[in-house]
C-alpha positions as CSV (number, residue, x, y, z in Angstrom):
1,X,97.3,122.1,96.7
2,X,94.6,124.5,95.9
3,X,91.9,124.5,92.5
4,X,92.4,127.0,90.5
5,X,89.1,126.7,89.2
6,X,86.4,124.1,88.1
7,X,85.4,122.0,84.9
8,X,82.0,122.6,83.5
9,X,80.9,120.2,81.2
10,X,77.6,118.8,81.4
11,X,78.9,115.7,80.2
12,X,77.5,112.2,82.5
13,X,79.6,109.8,81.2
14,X,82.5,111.7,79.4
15,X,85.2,109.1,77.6
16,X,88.0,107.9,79.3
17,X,91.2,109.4,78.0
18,X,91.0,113.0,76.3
19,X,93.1,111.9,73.3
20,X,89.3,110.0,72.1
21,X,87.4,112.7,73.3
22,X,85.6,114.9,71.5
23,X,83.6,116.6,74.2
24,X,83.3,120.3,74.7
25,X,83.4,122.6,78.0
26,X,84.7,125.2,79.7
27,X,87.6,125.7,82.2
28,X,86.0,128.4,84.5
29,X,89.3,129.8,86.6
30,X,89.0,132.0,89.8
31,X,89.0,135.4,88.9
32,X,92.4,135.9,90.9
33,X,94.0,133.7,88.4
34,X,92.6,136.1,85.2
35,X,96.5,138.0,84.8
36,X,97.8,134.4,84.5
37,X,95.5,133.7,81.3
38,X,96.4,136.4,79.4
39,X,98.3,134.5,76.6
40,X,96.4,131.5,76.1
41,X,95.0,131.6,72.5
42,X,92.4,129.5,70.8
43,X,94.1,127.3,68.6
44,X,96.4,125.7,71.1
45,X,96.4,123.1,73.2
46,X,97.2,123.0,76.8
47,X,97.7,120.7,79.1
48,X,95.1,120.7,82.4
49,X,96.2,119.0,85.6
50,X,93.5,118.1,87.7
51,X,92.0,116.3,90.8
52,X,90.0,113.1,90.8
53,X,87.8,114.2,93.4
54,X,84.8,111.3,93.3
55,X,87.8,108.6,92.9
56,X,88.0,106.1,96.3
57,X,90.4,106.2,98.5
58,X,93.7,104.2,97.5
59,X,95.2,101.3,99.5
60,X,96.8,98.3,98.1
61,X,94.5,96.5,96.3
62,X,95.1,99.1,93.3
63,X,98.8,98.6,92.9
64,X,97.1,96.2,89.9
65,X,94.0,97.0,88.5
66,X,92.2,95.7,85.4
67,X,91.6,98.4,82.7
68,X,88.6,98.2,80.9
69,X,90.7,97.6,77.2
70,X,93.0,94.7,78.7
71,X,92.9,91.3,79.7
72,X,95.4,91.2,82.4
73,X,95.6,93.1,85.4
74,X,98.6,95.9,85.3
75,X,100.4,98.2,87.8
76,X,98.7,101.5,88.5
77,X,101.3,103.4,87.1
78,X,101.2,102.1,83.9
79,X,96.9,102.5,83.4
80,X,95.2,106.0,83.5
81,X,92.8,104.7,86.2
82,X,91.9,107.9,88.3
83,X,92.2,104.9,91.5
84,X,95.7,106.3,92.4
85,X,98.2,107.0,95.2
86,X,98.1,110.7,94.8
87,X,94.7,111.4,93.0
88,X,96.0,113.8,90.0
89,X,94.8,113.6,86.3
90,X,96.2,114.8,83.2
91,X,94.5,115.3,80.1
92,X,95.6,117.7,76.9
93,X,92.7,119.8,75.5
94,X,92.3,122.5,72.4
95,X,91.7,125.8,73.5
96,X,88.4,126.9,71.5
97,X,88.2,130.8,73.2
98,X,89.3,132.7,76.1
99,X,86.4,134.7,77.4
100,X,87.8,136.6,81.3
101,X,88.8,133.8,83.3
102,X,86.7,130.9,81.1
103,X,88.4,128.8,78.7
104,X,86.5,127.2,76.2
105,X,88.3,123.7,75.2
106,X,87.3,120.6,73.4
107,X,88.7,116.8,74.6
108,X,87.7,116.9,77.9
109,X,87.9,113.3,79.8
110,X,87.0,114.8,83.1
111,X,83.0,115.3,85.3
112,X,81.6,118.2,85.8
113,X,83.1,120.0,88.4
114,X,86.2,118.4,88.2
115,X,88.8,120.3,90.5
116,X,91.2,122.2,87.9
117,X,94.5,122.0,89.8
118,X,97.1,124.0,86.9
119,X,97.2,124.6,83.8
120,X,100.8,124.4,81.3
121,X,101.5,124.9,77.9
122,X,101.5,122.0,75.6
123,X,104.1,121.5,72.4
124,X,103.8,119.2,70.2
């Protein structure tokens, strides 16, 4: 897989899941990518697939992990830990304005720079 572009958010320490988040930023896409943009509106929400690119390496030891709102440890699959097999997030942000090839969004969950790796409508 390749980026299709990068996350710019400024944000240190953004939250955890993008469904608390209130954070704002911008999707900057390759230019070559700009035809596939061209019906993205503000107002909607879309759903950002992306790479967790500072995450470590998985092995087994993170089959079960212990996330940080739980007592007990749980399998990987059911957590949003970005420790995973195949190192791919998810997150749903609103569109705030499409200027070219940069979306601006609010509820992003993800560091700056953040490999974007598609993006997909989202219906609610």
């Amino acid at each position: 897989m390749r980026p299709i572009g990068v996350v710019r958010s400024g944000e240190a320490n953004p939250p955890r899941h993008w469904s608390i988040s209130d954070v704002e930023g911008e999707l900057e896409i390759y230019p070559r990518y700009r035809e596939a943009l061209s019906d993205i509106r503000p107002g909607e929400r879309i759903v950002v697939l992306f790479a967790f690119h500072r995450s470590p390496r998985f092995s087994r030891r993170h089959l079960r992990q212990l996330p940080p709102t739980r007592s007990e440890p749980r399998g990987v699959f059911s957590t949003c830990s970005p420790v995973r097999p195949n190192p791919i997030g998810l997150s749903v942000v609103e569109v705030l304005s499409v200027e070219g090839t940069t979306l601006r969004v609010r509820g992003l969950d993800m560091l700056d720079g953040t490999p974007i790796l598609d993006i997909k409508p989202h219906k609610d």
